[in-house]
Residue frames as qw, qx, qy, qz and C-alpha x, y, z in Angstrom:
[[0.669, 0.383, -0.482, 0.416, 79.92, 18.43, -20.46],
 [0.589, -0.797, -0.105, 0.085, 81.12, 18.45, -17.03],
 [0.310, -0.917, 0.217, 0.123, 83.72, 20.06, -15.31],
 [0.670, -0.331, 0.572, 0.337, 86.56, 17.51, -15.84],
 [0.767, 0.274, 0.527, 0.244, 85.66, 17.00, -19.28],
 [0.080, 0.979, 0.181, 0.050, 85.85, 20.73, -20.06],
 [0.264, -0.878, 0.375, 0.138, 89.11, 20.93, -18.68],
 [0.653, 0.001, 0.669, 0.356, 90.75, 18.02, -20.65],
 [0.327, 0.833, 0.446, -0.029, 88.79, 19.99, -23.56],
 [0.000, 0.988, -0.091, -0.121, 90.45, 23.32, -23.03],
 [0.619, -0.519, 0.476, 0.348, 94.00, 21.35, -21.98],
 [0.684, 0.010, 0.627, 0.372, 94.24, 19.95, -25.30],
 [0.454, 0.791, 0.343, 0.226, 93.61, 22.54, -27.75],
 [0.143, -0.974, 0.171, -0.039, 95.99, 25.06, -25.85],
 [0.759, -0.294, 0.533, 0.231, 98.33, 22.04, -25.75],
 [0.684, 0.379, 0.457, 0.423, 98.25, 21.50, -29.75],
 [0.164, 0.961, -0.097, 0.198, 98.31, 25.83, -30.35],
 [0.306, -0.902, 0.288, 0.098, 101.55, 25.64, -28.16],
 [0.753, -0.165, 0.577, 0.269, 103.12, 23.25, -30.47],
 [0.546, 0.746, 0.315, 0.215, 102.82, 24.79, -33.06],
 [0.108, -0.979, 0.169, -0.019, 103.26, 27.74, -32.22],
 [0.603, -0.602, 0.447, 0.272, 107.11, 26.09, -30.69],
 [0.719, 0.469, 0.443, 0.260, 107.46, 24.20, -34.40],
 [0.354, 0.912, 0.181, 0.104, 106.94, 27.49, -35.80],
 [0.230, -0.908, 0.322, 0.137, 109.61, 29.16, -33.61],
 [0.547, -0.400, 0.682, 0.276, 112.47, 26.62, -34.06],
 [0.599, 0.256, 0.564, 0.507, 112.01, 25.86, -38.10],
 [0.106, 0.479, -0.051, -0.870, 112.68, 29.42, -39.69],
 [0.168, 0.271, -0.562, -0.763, 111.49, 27.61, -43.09],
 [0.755, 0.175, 0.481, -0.410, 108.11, 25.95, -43.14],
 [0.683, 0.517, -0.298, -0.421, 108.53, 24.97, -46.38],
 [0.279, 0.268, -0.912, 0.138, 111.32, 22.13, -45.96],
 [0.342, 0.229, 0.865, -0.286, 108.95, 20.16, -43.34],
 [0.769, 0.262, 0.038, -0.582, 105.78, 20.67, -45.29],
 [0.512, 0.551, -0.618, -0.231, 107.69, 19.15, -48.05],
 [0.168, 0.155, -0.969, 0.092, 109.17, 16.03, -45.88],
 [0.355, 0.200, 0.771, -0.489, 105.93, 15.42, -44.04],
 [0.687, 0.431, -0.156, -0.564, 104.14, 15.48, -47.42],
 [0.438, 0.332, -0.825, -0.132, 106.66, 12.97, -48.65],
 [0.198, -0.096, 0.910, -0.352, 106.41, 10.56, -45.15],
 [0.577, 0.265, 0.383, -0.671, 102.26, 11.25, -45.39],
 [0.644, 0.411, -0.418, -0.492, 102.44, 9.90, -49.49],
 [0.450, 0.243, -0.859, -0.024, 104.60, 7.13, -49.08],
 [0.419, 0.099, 0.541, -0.722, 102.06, 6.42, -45.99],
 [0.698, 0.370, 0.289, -0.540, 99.13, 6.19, -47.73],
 [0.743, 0.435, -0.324, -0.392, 100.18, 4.94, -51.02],
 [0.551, 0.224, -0.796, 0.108, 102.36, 1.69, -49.86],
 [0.077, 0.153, -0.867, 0.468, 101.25, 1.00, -46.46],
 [0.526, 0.169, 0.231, -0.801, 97.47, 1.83, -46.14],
 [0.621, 0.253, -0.533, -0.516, 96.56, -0.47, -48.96],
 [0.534, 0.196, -0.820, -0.057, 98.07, -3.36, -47.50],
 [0.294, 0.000, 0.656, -0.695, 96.62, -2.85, -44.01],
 [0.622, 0.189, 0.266, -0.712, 93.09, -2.96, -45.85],
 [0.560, 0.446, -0.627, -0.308, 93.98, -5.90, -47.60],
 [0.226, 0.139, -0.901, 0.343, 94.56, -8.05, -44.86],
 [0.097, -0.024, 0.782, -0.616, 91.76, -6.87, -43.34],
 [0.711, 0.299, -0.106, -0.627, 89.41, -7.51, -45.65],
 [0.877, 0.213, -0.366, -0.226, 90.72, -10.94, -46.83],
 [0.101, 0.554, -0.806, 0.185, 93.23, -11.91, -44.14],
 [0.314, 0.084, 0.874, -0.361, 91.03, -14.65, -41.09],
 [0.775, 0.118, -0.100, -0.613, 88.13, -14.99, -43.91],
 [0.680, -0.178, 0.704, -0.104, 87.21, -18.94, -43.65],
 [0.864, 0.502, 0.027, -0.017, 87.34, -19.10, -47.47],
 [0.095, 0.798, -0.558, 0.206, 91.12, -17.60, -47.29],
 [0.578, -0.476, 0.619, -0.239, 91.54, -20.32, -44.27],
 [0.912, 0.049, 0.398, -0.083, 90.53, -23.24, -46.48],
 [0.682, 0.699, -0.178, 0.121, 92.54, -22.41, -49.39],
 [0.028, -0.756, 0.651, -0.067, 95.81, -21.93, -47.16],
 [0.450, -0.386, 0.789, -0.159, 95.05, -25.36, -46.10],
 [0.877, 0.449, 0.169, -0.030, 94.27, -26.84, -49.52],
 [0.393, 0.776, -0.458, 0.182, 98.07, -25.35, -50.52],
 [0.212, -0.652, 0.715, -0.135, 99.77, -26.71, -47.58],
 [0.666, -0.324, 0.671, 0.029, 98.40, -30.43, -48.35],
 [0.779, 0.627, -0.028, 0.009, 98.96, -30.21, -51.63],
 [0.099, 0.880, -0.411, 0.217, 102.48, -29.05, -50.74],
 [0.696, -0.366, 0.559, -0.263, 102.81, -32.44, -48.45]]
């Protein structure tokens, strides 16, 4: 690693400990954020995640393409 990269290295790990750390100070009750950032993190993954990997698994496929455009001139 060189010099620069080392220091970007160090920056950012003392960066994320001092957030915390600040978090820590200013919420007296961890428990209430766990709790909402659990909720945000579920409703995350279980309703939004899916559909990302949906699209990107079947959105620009050229079978997907041919069918949109069998519906639309059928639809004509």
């Amino acid at each position: 690693m060189t010099c620069c990269e080392t220091f970007k290295y160090i920056f950012w790990r003392t960066f994320i400990v001092l957030i915390v750390y600040f978090i820590s100070l200013f919420v007296p009750n961890i428990n209430i954020l766990l709790t909402i950032g659990g909720s945000l993190l579920g409703v995350l993954l279980s309703i939004f995640v899916p559909v990302i990997f949906y699209n990107r698994a079947y959105g620009n496929t050229e079978k997907n393409l041919k069918l949109l455009k069998r519906e639309k001139e059928e639809d004509e």
